[in-house]
The first five atom37 places (N, CA, C, CB, O) and aatype in JSON, in Angstrom:
{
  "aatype": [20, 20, 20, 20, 20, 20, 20, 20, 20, 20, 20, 20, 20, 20, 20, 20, 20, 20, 20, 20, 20, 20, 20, 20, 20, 20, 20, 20, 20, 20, 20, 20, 20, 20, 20, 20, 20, 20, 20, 20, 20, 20, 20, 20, 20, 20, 20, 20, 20, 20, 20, 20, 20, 20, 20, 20, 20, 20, 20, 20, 20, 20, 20, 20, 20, 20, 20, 20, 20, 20, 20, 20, 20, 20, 20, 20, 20, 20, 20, 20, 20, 20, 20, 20, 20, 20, 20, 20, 20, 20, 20, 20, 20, 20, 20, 20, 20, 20, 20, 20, 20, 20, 20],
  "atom_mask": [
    [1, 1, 1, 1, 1],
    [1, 1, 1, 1, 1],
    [1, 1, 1, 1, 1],
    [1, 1, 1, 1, 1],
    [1, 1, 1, 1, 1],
    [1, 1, 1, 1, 1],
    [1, 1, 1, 1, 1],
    [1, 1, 1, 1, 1],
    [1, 1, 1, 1, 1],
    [1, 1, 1, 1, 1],
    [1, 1, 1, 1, 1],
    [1, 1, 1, 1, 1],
    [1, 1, 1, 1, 1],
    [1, 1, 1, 1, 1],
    [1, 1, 1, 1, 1],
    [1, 1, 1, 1, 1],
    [1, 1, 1, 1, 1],
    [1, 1, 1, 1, 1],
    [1, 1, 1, 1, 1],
    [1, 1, 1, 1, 1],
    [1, 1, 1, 1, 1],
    [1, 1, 1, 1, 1],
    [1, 1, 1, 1, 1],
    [1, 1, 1, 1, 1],
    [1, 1, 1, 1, 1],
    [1, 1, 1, 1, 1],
    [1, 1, 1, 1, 1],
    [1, 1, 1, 1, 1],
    [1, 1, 1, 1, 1],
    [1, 1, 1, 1, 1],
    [1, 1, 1, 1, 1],
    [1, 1, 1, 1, 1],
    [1, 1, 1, 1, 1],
    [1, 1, 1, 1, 1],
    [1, 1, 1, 1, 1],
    [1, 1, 1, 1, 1],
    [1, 1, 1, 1, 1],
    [1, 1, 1, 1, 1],
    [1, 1, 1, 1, 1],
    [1, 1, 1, 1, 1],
    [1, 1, 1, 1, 1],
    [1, 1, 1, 1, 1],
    [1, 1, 1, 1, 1],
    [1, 1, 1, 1, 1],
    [1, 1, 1, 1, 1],
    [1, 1, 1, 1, 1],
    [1, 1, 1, 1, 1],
    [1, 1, 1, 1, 1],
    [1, 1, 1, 1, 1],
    [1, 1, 1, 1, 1],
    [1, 1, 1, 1, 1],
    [1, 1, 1, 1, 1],
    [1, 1, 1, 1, 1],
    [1, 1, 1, 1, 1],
    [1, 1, 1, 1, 1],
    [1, 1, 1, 1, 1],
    [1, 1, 1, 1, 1],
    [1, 1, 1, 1, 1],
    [1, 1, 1, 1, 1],
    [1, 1, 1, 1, 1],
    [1, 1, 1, 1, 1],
    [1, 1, 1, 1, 1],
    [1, 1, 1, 1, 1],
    [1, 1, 1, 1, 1],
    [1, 1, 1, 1, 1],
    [1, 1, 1, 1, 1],
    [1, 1, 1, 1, 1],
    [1, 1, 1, 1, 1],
    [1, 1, 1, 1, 1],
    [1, 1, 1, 1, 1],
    [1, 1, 1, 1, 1],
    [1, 1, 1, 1, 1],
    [1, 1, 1, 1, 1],
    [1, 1, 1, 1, 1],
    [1, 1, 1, 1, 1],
    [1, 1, 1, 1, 1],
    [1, 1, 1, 1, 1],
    [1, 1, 1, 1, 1],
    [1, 1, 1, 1, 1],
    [1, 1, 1, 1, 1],
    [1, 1, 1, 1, 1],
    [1, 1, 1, 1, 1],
    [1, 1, 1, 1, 1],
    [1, 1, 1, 1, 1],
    [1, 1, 1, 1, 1],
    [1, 1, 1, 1, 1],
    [1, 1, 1, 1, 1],
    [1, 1, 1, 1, 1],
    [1, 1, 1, 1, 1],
    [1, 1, 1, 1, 1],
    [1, 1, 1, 1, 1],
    [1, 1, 1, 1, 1],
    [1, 1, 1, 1, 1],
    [1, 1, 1, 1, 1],
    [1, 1, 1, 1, 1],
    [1, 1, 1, 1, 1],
    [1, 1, 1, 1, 1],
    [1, 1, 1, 1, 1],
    [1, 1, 1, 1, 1],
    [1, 1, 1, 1, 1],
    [1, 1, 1, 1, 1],
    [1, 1, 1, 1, 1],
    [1, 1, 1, 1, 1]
  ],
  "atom_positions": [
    [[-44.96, 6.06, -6.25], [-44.04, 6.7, -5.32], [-43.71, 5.74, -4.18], [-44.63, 8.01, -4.78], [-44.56, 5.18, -3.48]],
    [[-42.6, 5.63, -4.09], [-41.75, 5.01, -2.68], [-42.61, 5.36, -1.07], [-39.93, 5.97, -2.61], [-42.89, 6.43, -0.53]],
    [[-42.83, 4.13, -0.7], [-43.46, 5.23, 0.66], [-42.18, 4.97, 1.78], [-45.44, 4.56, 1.56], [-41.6, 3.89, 1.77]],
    [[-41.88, 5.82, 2.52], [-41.22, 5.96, 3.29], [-41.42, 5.81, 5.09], [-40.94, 6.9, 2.8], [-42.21, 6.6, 5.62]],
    [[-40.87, 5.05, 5.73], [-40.77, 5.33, 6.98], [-39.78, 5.0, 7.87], [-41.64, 5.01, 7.39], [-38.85, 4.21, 7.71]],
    [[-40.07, 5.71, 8.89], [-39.32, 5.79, 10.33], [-37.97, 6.56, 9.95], [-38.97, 4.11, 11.08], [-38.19, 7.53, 9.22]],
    [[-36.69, 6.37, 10.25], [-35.62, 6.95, 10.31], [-35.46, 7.41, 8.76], [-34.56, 6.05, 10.96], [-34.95, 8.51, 8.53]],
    [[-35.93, 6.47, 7.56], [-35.74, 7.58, 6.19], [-36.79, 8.41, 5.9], [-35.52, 6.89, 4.79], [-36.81, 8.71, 4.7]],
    [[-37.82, 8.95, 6.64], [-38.84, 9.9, 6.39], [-38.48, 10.92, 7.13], [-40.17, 9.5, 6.67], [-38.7, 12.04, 6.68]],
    [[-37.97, 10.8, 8.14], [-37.06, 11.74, 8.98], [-35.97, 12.44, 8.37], [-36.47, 11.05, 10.01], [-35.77, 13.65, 8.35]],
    [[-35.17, 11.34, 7.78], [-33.57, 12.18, 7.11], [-33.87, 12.32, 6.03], [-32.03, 11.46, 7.04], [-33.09, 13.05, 5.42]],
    [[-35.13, 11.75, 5.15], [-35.14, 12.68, 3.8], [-36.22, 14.31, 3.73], [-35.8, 11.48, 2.5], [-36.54, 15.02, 2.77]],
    [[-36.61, 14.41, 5.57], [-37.25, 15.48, 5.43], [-36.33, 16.89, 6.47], [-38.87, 15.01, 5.88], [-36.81, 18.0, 6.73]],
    [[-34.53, 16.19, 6.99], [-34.06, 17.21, 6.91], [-33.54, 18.32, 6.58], [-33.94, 17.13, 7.04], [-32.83, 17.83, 5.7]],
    [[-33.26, 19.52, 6.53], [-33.19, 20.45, 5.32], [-31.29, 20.91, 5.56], [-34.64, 22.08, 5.53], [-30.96, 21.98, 6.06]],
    [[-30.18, 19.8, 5.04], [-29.55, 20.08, 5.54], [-28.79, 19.64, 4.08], [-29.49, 19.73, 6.9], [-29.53, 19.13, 3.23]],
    [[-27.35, 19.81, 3.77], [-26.83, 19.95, 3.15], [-26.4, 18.43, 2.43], [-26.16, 20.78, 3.68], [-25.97, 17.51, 3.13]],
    [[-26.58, 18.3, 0.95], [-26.55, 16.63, 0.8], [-24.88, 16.53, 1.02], [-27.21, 15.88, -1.01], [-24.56, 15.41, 1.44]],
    [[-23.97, 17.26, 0.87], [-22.77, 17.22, 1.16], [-22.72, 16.37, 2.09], [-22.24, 18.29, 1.42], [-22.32, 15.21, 1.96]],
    [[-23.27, 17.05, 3.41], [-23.04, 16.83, 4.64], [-23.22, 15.74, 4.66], [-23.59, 17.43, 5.51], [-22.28, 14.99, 4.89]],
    [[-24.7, 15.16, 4.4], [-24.52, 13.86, 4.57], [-24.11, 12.57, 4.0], [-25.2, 13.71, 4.8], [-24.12, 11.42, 4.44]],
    [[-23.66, 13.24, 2.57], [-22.51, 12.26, 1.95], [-20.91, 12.43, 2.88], [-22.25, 12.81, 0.06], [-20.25, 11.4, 2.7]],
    [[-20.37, 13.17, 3.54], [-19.73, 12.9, 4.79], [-19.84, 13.03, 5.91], [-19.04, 13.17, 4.87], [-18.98, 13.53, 6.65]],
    [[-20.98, 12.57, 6.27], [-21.07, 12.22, 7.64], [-21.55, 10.1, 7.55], [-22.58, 13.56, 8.44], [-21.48, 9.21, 8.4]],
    [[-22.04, 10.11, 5.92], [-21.94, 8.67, 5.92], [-20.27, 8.08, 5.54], [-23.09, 8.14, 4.75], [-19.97, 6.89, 5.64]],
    [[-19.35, 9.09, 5.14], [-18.32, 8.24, 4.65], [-17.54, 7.76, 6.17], [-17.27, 9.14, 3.45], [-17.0, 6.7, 6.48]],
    [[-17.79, 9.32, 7.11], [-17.14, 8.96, 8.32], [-17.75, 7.97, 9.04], [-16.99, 9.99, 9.12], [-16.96, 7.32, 9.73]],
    [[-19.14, 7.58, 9.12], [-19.49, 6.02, 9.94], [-18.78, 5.17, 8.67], [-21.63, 5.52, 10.26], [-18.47, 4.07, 9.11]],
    [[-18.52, 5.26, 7.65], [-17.75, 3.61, 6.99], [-16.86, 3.97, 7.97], [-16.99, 3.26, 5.07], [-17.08, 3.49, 9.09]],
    [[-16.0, 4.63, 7.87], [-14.89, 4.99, 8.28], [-13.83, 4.54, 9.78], [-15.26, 6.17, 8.22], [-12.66, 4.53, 10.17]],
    [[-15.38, 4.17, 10.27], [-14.81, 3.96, 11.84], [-14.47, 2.85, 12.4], [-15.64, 4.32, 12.76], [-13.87, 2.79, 13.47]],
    [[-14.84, 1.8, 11.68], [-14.42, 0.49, 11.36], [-13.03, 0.05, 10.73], [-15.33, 0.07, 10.57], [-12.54, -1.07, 10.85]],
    [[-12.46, 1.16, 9.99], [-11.5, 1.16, 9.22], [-10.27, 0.93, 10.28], [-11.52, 2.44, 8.33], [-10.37, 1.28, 11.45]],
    [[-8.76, 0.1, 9.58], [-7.62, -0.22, 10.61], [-6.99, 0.69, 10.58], [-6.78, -1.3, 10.49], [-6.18, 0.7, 11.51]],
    [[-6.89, 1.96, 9.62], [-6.16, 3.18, 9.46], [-6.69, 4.35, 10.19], [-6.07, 3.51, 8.1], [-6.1, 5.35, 10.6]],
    [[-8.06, 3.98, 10.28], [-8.73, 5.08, 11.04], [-8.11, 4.59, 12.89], [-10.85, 4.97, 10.67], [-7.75, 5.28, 13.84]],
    [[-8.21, 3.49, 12.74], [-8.44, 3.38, 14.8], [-6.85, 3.2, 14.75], [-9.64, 1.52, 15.87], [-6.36, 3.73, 15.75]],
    [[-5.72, 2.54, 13.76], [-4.34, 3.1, 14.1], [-4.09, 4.77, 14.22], [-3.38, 2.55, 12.96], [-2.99, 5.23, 14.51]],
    [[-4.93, 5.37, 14.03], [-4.48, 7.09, 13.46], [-5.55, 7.39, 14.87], [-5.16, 7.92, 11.2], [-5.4, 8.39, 15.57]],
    [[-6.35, 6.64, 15.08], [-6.49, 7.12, 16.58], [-6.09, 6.34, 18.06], [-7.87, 7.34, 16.69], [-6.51, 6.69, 19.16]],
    [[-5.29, 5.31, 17.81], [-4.48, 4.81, 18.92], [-3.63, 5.74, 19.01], [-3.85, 3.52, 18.82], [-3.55, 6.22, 20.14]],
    [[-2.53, 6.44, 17.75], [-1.51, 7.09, 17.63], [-2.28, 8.41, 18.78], [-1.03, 7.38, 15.86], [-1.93, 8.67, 19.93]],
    [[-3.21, 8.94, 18.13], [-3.76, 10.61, 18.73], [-3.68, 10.44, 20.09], [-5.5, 11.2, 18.36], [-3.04, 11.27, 20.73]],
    [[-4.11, 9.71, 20.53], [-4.33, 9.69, 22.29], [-2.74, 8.81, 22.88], [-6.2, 8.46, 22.84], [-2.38, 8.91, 24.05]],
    [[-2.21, 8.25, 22.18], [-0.27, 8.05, 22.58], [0.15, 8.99, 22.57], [0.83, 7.31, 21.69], [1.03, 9.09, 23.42]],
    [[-0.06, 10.26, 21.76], [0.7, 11.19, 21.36], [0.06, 12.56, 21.35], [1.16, 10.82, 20.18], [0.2, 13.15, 20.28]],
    [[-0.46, 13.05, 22.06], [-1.44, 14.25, 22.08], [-1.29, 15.25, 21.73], [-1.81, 14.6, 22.94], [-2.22, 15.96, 21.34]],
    [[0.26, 15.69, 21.75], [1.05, 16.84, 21.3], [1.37, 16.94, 19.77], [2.31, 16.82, 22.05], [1.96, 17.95, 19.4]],
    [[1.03, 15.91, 18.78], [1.19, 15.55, 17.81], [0.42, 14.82, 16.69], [1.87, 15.2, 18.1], [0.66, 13.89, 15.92]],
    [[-0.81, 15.8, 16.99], [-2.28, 15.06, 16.8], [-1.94, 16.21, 15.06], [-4.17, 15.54, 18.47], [-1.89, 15.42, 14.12]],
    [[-1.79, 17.36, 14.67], [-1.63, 17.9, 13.23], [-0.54, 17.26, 12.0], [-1.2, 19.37, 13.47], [-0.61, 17.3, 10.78]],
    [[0.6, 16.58, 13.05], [1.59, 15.43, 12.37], [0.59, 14.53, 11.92], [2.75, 14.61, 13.42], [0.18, 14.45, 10.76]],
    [[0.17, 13.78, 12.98], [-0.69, 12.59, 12.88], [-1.73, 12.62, 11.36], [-1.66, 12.61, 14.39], [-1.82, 11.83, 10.42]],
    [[-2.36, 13.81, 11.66], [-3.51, 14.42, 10.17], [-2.69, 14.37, 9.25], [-4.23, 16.11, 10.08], [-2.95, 13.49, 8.44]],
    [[-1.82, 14.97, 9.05], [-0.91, 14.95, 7.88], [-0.34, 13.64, 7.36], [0.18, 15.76, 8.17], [-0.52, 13.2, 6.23]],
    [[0.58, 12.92, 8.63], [0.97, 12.03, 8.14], [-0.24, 10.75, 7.14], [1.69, 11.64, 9.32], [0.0, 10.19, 6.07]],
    [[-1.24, 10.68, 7.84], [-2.24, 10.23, 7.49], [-2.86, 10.56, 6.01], [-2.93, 10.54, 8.46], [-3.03, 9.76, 5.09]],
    [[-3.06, 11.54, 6.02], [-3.37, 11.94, 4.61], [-2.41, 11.95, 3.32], [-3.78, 13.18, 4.73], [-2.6, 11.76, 2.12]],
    [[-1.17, 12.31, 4.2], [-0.12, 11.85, 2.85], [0.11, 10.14, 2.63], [1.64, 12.57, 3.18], [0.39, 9.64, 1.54]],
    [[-0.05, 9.48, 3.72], [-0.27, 8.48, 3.32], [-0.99, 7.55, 2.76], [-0.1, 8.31, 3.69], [-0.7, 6.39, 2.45]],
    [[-2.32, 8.37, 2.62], [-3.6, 7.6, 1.76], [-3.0, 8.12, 0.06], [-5.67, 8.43, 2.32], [-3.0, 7.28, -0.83]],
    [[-2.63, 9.24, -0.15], [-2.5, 9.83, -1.37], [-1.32, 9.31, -1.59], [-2.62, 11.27, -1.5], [-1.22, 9.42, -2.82]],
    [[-0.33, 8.8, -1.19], [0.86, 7.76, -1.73], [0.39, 6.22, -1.99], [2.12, 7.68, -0.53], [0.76, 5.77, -3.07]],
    [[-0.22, 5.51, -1.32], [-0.69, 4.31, -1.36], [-1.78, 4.41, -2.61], [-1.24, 3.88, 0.09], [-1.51, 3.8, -3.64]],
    [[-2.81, 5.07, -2.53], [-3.68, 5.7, -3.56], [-2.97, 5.73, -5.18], [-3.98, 7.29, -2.99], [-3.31, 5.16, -6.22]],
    [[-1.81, 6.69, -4.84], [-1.29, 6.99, -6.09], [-0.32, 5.78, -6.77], [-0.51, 8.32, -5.88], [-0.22, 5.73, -8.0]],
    [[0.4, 4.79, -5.87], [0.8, 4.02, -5.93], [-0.29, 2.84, -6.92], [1.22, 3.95, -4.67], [0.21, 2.03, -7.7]],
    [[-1.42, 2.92, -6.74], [-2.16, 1.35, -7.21], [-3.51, 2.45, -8.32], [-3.16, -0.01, -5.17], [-4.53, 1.95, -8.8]],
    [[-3.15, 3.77, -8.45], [-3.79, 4.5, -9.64], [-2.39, 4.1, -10.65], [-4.21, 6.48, -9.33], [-2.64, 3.5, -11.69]],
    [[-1.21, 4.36, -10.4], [-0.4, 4.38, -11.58], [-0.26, 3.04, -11.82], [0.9, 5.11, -11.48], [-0.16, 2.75, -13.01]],
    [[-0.19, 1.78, -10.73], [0.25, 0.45, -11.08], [-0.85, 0.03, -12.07], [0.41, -0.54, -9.77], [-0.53, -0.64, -13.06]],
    [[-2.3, 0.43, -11.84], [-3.62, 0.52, -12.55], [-3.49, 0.84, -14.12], [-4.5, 1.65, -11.85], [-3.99, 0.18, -15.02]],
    [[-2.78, 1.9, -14.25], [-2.47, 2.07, -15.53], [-1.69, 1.57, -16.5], [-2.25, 2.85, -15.56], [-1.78, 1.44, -17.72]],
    [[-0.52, 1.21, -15.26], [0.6, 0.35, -16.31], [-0.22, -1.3, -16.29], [2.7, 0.28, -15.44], [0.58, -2.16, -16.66]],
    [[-0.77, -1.52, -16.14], [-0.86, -3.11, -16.14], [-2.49, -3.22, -17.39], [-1.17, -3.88, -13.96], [-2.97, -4.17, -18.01]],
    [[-2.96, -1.52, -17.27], [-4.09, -1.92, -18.03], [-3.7, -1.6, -19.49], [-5.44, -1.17, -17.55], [-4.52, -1.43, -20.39]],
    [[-2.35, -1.53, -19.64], [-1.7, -1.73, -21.25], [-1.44, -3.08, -21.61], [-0.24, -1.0, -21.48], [-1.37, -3.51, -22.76]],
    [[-1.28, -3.88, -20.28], [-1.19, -5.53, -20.87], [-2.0, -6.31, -20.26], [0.15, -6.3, -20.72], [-1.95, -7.51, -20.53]],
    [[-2.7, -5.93, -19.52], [-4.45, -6.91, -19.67], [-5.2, -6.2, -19.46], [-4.98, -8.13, -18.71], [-5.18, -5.21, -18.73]],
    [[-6.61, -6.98, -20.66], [-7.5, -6.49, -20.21], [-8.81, -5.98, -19.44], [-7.38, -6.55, -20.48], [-8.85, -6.67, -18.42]],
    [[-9.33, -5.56, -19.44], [-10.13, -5.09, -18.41], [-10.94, -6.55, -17.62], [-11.25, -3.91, -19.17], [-10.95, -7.05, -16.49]],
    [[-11.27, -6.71, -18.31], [-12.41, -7.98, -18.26], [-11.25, -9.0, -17.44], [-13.12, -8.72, -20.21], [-11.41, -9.39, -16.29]],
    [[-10.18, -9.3, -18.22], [-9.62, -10.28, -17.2], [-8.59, -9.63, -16.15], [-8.87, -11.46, -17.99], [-7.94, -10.46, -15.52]],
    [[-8.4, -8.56, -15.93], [-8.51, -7.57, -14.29], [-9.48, -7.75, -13.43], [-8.71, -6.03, -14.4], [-9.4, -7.92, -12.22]],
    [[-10.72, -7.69, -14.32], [-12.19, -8.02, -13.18], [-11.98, -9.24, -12.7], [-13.85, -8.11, -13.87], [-12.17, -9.26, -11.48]],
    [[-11.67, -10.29, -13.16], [-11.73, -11.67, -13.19], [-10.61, -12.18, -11.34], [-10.88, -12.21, -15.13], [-10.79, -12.63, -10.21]],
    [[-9.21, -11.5, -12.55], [-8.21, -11.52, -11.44], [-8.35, -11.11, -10.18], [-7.28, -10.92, -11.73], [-8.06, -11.85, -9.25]],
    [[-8.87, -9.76, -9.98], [-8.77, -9.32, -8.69], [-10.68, -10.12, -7.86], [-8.5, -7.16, -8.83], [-10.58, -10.73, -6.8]],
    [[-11.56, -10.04, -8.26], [-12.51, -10.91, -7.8], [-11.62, -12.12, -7.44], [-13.67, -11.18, -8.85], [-11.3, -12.04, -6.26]],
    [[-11.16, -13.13, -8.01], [-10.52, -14.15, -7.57], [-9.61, -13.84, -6.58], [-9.99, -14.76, -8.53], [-9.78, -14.68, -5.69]],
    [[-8.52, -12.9, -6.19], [-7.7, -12.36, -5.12], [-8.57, -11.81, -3.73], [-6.85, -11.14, -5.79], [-8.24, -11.81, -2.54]],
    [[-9.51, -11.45, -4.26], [-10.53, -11.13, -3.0], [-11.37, -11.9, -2.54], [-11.31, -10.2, -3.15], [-12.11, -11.63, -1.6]],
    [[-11.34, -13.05, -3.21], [-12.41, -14.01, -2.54], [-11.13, -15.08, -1.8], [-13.71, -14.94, -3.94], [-11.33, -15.48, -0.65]],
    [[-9.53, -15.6, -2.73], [-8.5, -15.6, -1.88], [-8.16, -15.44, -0.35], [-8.02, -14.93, -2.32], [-8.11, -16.18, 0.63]],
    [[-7.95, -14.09, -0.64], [-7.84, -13.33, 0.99], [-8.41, -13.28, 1.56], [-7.68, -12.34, 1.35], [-8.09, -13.34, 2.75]],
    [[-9.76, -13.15, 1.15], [-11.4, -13.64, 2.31], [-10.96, -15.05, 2.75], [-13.38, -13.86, 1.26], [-10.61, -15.23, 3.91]],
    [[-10.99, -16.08, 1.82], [-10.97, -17.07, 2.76], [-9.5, -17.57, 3.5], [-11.61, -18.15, 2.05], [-9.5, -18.58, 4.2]],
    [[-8.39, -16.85, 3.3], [-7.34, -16.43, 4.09], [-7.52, -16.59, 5.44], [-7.05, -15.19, 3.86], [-7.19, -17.41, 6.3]],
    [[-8.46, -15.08, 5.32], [-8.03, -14.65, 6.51], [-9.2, -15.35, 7.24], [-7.82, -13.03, 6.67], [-9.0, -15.7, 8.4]],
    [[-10.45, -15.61, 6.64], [-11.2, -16.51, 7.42], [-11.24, -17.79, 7.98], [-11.9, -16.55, 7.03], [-12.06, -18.42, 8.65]],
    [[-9.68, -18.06, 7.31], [-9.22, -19.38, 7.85], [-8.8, -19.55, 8.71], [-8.58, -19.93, 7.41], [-9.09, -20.44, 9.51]],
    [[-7.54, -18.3, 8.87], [-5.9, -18.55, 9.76], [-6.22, -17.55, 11.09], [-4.09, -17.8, 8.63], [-5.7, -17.56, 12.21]],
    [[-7.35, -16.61, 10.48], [-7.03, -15.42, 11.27], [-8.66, -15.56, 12.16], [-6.65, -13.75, 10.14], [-8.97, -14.74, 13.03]]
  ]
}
């Protein structure tokens, strides 16, 4: 058996919902995110328009989302998987050193 301490003997002996804390960890990724702190520069510019803001936000993850699920599909009729893995690993190590260059 795993022995446990300090802060994970604590949170694996709260009696609280694993939901919960599968989102309450997505919201700390979350806060780091450029969509999250643009969608809260917008809230506090705009205070009167903070349920637009939610919305607009969410329809815009599920368009962008849906956008690169369907491009996902059409492209996995003419390559395959293995060299998708290949490609996009190589595009992400790319843009890493991009932006770790210029930016």
């Amino acid at each position: 058996m795993i022995q446990k301490s300090g802060i994970l003997k604590k949170i694996f002996h709260l009696r609280i919902n694993y939901t919960l804390i599968i989102a309450l960890s997505i919201i700390v990724g979350e806060l780091g995110d450029k969509t999250f702190l643009a969608s809260l520069g917008f809230g506090i510019q705009y205070p009167n328009y903070k349920v637009m803001l939610i919305l607009g936000a969410i329809l815009g993850m599920i368009a962008s989302d849906s956008i690169a699920i369907i491009s996902g599909k059409f492209l996995n009729k003419y390559i395959s998987e293995e060299k998708m893995k290949r490609f996009s690993g190589i595009l992400f190590l790319l843009f890493g050193l991009i932006g770790f260059i210029f930016i």
